[in-house]
KOLDOVO-67690 format. One record per atom (N, C-alpha, C): residue number from 1; x, y, z; atom name. Coordinates in steps of 0.05 Angstrom, whole numbers, padded with zeros to 5 digits. Example, Ala and Ser with C-alpha at 12.3 -4.5 7.8 and 13.67 -1.06 7.14 Angstrom:
2
(r 1 (00264 -00114 00156) N)
(r 1 (00246 -00090 00156) CA)
(r 1 (00264 -00066 00156) C)
(r 2 (00257 -00045 00142) N)
(r 2 (00273 -00021 00143) CA)
(r 2 (00258 00001 00157) C)
//
This chain:
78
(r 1 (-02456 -02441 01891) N)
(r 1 (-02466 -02415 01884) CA)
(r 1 (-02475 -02416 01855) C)
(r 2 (-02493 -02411 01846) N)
(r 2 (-02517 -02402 01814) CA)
(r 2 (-02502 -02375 01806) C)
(r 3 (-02487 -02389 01781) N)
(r 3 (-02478 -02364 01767) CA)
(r 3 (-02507 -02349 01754) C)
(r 4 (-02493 -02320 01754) N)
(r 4 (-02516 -02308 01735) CA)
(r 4 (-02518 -02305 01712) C)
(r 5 (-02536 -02309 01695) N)
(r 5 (-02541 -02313 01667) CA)
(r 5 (-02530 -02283 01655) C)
(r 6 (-02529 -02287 01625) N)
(r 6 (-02511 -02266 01615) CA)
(r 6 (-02543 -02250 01611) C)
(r 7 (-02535 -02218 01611) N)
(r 7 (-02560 -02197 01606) CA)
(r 7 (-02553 -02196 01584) C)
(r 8 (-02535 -02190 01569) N)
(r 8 (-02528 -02191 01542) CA)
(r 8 (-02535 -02213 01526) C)
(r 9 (-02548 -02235 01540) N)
(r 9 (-02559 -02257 01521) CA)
(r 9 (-02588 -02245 01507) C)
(r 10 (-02582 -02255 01482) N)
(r 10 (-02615 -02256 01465) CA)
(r 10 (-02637 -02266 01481) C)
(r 11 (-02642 -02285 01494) N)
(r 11 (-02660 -02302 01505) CA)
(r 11 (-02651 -02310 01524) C)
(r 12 (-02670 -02316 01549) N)
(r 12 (-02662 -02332 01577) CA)
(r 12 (-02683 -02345 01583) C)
(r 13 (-02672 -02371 01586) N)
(r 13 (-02694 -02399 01589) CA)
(r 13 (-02705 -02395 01619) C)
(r 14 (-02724 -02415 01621) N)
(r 14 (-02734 -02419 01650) CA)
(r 14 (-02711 -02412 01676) C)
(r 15 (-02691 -02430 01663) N)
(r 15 (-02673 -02431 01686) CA)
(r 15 (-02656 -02408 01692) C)
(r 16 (-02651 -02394 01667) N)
(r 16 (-02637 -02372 01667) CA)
(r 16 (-02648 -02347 01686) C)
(r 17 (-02672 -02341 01684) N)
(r 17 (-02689 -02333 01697) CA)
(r 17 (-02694 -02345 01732) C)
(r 18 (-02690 -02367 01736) N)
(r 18 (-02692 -02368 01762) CA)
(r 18 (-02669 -02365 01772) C)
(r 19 (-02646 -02372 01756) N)
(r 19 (-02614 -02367 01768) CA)
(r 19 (-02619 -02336 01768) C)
(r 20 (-02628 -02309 01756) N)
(r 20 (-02630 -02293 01757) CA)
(r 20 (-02646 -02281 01790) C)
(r 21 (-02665 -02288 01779) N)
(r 21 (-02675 -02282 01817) CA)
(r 21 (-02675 -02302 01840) C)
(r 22 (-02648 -02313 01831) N)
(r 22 (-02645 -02327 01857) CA)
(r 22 (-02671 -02353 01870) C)
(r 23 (-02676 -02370 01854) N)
(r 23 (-02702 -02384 01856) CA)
(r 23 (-02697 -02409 01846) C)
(r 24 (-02711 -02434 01849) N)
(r 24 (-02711 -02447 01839) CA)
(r 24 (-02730 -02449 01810) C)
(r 25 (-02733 -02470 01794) N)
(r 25 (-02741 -02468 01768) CA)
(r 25 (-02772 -02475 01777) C)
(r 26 (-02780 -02485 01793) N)
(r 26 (-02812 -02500 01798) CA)
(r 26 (-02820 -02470 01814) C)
(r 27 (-02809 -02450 01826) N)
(r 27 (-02824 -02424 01838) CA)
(r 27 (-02827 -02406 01809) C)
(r 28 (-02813 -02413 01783) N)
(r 28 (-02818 -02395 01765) CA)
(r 28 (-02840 -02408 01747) C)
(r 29 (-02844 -02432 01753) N)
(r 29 (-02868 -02444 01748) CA)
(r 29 (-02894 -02439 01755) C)
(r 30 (-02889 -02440 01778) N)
(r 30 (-02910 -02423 01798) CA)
(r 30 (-02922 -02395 01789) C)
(r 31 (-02902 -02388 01785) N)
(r 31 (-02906 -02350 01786) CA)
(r 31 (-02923 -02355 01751) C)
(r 32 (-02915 -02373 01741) N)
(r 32 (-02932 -02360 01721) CA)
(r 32 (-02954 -02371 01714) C)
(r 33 (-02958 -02398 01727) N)
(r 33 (-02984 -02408 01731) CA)
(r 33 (-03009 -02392 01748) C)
(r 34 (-02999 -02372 01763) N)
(r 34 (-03012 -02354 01774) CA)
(r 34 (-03016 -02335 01761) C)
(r 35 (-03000 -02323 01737) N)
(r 35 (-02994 -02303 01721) CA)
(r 35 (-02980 -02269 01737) C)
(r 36 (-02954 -02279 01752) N)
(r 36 (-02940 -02266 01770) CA)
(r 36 (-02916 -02259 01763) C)
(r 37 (-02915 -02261 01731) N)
(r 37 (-02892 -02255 01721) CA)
(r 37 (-02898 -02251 01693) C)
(r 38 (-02882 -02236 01675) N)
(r 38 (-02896 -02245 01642) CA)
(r 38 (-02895 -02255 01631) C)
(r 39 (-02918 -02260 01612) N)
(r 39 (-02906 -02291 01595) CA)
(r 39 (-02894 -02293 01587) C)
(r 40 (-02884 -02309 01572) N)
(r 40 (-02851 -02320 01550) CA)
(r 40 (-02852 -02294 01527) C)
(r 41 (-02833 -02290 01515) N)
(r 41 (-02837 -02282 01488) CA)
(r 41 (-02827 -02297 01470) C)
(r 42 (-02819 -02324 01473) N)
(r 42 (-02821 -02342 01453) CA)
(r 42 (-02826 -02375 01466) C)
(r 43 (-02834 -02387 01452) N)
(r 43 (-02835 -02406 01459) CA)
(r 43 (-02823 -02433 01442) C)
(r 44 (-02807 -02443 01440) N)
(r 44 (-02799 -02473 01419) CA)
(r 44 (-02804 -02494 01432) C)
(r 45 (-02817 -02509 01425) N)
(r 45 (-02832 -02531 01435) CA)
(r 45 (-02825 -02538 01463) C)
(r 46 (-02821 -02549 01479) N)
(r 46 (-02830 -02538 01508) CA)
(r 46 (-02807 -02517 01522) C)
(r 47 (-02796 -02507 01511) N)
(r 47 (-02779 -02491 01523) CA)
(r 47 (-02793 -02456 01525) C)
(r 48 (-02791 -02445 01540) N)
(r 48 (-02808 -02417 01547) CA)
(r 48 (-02780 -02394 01543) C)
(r 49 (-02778 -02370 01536) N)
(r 49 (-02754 -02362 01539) CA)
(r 49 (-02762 -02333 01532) C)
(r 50 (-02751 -02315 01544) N)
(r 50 (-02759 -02284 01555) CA)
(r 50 (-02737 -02270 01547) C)
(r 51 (-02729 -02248 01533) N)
(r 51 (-02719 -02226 01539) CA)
(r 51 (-02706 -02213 01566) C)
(r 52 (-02685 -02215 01565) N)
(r 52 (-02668 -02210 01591) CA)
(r 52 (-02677 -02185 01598) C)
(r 53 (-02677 -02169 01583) N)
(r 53 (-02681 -02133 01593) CA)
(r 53 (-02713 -02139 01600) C)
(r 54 (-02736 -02154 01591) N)
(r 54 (-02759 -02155 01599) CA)
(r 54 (-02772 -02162 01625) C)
(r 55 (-02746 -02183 01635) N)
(r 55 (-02745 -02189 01656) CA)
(r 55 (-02731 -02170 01680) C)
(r 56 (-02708 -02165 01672) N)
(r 56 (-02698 -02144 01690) CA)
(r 56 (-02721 -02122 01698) C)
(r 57 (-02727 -02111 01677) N)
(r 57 (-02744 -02083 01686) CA)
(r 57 (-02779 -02099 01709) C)
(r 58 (-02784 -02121 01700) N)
(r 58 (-02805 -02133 01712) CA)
(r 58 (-02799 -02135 01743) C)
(r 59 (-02770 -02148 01745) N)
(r 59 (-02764 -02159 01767) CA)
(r 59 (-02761 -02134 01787) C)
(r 60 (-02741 -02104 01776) N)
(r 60 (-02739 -02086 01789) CA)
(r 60 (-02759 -02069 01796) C)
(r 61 (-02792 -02073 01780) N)
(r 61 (-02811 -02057 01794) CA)
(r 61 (-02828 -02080 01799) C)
(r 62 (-02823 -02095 01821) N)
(r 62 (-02839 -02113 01842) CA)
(r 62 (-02836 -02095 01859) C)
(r 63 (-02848 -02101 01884) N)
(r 63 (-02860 -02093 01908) CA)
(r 63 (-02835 -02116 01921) C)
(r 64 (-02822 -02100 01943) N)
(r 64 (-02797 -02118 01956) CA)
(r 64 (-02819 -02129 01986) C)
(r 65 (-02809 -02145 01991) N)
(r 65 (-02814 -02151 02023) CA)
(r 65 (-02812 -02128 02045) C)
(r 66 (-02826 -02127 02063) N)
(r 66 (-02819 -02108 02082) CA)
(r 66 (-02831 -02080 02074) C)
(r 67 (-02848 -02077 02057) N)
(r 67 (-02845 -02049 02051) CA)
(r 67 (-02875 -02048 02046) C)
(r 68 (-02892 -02031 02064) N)
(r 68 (-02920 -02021 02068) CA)
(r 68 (-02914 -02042 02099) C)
(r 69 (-02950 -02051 02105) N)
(r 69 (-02950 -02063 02124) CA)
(r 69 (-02955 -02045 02149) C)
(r 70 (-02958 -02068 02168) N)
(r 70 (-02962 -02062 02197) CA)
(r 70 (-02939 -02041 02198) C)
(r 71 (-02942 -02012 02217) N)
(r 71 (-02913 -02007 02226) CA)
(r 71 (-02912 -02020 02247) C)
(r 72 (-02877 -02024 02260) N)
(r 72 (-02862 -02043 02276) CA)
(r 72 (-02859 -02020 02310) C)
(r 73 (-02862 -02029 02321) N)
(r 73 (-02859 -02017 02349) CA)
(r 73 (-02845 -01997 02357) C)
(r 74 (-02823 -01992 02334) N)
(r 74 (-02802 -01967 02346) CA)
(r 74 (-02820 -01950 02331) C)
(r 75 (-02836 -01953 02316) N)
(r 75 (-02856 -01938 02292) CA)
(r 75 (-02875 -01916 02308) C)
(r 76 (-02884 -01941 02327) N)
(r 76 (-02911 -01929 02337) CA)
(r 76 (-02899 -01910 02366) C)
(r 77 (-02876 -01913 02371) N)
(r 77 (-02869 -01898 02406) CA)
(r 77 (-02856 -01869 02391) C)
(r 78 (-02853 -01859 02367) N)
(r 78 (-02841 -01840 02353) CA)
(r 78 (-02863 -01810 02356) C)
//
């Protein structure tokens, strides 16, 4: 089990952030190679590292799975 990084930390690295949403570190790569997440707010030579509260509030206004979409069959007989 991926402990969770402290919110009370100053900074959270790559990894900290994927231990956060449950991910590995190459999908938070991803996400921002696409620009699907926000950028760093600092950077020290190759290390990327974000603001915990910047991230929290990011992560909690995503769009969840399941939600819009086709409706599901018990949807349509209502």
């Amino acid at each position: 089990m991926t402990t969770q990084p402290d919110q009370a930390a100053e900074w959270w690295t790559t990894s900290d952030v994927a231990a956060y949403l449950g991910v590995r570190v190459g999908t938070i790569s991803a996400y921002r190679a696409r620009s699907q997440m926000p950028e760093p707010d600092m950077t020290v030579g190759r290390t990327h590292m974000w603001r915990p509260a910047r991230i929290v509030t990011w992560h909690e206004s995503r769009p969840r799975p399941g939600v819009g979409g086709r409706p599901t069959s018990s949807d349509s007989e209502a």
